[in-house]
N, C-alpha and C positions, 0 to 999 in steps of 0.2 A: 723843684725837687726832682733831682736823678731818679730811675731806679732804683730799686732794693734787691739785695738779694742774700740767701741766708745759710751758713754754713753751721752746720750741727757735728760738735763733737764732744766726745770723753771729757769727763773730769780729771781723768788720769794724764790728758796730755798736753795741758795748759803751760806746763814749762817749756817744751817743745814746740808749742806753735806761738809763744811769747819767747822764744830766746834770746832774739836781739835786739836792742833797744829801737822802739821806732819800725818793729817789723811784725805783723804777723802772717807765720808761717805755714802755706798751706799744704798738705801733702796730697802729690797726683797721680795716677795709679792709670797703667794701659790698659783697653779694652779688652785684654786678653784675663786679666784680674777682676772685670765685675764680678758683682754678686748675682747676676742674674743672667744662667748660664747659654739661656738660649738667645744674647743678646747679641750675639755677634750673626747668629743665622742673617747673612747680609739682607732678606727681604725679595729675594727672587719666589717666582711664584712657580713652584714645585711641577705645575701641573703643563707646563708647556714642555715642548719635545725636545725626545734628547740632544738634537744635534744644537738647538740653542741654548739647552744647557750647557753642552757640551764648549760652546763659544763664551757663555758668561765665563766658567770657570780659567777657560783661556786670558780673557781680557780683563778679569779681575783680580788674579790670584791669589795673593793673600791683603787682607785688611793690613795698612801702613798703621804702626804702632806711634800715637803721639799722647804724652802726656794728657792726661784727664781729671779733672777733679769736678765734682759732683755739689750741684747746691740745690737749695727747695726756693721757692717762689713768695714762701711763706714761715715765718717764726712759730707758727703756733699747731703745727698737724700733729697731733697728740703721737700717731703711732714711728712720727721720725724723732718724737723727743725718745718715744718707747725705744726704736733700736739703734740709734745714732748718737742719741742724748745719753746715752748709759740710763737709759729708764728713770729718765727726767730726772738727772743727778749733777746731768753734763751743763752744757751754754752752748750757745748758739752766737755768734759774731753776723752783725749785718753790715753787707759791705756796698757800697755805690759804685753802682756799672760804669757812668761816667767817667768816675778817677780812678777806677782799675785799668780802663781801658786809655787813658789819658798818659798811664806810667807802663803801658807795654801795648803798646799802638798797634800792634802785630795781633792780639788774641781776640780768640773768638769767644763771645759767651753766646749761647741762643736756648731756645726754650726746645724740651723734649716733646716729642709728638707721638700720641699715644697712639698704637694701632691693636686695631683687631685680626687683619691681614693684610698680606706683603702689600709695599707699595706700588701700584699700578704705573706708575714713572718710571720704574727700573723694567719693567717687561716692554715699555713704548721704547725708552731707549735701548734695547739691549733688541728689539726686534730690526731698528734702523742701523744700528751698527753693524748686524749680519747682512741686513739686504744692501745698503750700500759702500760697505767694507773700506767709507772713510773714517781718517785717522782722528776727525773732530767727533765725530760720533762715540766710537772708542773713548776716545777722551770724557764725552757727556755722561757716557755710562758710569764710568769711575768716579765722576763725581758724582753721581746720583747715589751710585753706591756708599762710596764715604758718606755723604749727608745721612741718611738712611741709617746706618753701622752706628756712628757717632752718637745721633739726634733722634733716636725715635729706639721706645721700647712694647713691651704686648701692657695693653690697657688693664689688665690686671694690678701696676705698680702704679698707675695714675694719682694715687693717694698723694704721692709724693711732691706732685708740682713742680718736679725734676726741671733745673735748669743747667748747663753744662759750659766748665770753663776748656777749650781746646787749644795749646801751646804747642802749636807747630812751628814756631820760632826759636825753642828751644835755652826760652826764659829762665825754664826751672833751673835749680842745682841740684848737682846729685850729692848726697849726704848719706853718707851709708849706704844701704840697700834702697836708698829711698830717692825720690823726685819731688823736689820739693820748689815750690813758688814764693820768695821773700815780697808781700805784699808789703808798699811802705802804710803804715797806720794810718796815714789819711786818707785811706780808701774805706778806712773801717769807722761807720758813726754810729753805731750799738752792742753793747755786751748785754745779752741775757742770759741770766740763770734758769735751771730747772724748780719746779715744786720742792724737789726733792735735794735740791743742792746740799751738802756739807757745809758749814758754818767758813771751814777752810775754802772752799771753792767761792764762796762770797765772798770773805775777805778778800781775796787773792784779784778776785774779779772789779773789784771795786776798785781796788789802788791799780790794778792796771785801765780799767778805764779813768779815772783819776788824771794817771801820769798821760796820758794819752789824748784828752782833754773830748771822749764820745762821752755819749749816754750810757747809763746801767740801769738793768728792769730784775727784776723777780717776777716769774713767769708764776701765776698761781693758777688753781683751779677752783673757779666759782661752786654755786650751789646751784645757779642755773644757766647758764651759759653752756653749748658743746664745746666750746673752744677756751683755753687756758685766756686767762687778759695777764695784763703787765702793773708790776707796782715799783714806779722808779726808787730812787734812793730817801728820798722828802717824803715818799707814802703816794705820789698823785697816783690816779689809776691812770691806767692807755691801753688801748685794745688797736689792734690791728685789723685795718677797715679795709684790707683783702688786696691794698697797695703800699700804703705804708703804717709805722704805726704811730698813733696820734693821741692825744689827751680824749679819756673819755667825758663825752657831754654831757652826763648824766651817773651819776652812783647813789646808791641806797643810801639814804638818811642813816639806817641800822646799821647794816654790814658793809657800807663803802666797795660791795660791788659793783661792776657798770649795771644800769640798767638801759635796756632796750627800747622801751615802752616810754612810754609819757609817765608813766608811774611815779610816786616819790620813793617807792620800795622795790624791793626785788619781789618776784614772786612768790616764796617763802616767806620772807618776812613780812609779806603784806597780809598773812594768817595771824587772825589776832586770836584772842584767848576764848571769846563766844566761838570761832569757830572750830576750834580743837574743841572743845564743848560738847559740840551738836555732832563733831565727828567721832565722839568717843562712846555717844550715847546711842547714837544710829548704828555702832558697829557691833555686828551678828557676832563674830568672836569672839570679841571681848563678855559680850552677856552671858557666851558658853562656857569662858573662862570663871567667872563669877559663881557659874552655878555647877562647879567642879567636872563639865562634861570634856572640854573643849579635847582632851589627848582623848577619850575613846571615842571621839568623833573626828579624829584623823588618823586614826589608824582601822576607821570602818572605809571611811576613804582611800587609805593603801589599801586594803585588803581590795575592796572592790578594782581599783586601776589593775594589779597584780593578776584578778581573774579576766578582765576584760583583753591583756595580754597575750594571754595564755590559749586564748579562744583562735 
């Protein structure tokens, strides 16, 4: 098994990246258009002297604009279904690095590298460039730089597990205002939905994987689990085991959640009736509810938090 890699979008624009038969369509967008604005700061380290500042700006000028388009590493990071997924409404297409790269032998895909601060690679190169004022050094610098611009953002977006397609062969088409990449379908082996899909975004998604002859999941979210798991079209469950995604080994006899443990239950459902029992009868609130106190016994509580404030 190839690579996986996993692209998140709207529900609104499933006829647009299904348009033509046998294709899905990706849209790529220049480094001048991310969404995270301080991404293009090339990674030079501020604090060296002006005159090799003075020589990067020279030797680098401006970041070459090449088509970009943006994937995660991963189908299941809640907060890329949150902003990418239209708030887990959308689908997520998984695509194989292998056969993308097999149908446009020219593109780069690589994984983003998180930093905290600038990379120390571009101050070694950009310190031998000045001291021996060859034109192969020059050369090193700018690509350290483009690596750097392209492939690496501040560790704050890390969530994302960012992996990046770069087309400096100039694959895409332009369509509109737009740059668009016509992946052929057999780069593509999973359609997933959100929790929160439209009945329409299902149907729709199913007959295009259908016609297409990949997988289709419903991505749900458990009751214990962090991470959403998948329920194909038959009901199996699959959870995605941090490379690809696989049948799960184990579900709850009850709620045909995965389960993690050696368990036959999820851990909720492994609460039987004796022990909601012993937890209803052990619980302090509940007895203050019974014995009509419970509301002026939380609001002698505000009152108190209220003056402890105030102090």
């Amino acid at each position: 098994m190839g690579r996986k890699i996993y692209k998140y979008f709207s529900a609104n624009v499933i006829e647009f990246v299904f348009t033509r038969p046998s294709i899905c369509g990706i849209k790529c967008s220049f480094p001048k258009d991310y969404n995270d604005p301080y991404e293009l700061f090339l990674g030079v380290d501020l604090t060296v002297t002006p005159d090799l500042l003075a020589a990067y700006r020279e030797l680098v000028d401006e970041l070459p604009q090449w088509p970009t388009s943006c994937f995660s590493a991963s189908p299941v990071v809640a907060p890329m279904w949150a902003h990418y997924g239209d708030n887990h409404s959308g689908f997520v297409v998984e695509f194989d690095v292998d056969t993308v790269k097999s149908n446009f032998p020219n593109i780069v895909i690589m994984d983003v590298t998180y930093r905290t601060e600038p990379s120390p690679d571009i101050a070694g190169h950009l310190q031998r460039a000045v001291g021996t004022k060859k034109p192969r050094h020059a050369y090193f610098l700018q690509q350290a730089v483009l690596n750097t611009a392209y492939f690496s953002k501040d560790v704050a977006w890390s969530y994302e597990q960012e992996c990046r397609l770069l087309d400096q062969e100039d694959y895409c088409e332009t369509i509109g205002d737009h740059k668009i990449l016509q992946v052929p379908i057999n780069c593509c082996t999973a359609i997933i939905v959100g929790k929160g899909a439209a009945p329409t975004t299902i149907s729709r998604t199913k007959d295009i994987a259908a016609e297409s002859g990949i997988s289709w999941f419903h991505a749900l979210i458990g009751k214990s689990m962090a991470q959403p798991f998948l329920e194909a079209e038959n009901g199996a469950r699959a959870v995605f085991d941090g490379t690809e995604i696989c049948p799960a080994v184990k579900v709850c006899k009850s709620c045909a959640e995965p389960v993690l443990s050696n368990s036959s239950l999820c851990p909720w459902c492994s609460i039987s009736e004796d022990h909601a029992l012993e937890a209803a009868q052990g619980n302090p609130l509940r007895m203050l509810e019974n014995l009509g106190m419970l509301e002026n016994y939380y609001r002698k509580l505000e009152d108190l938090a209220r003056t402890q404030r105030t102090r």
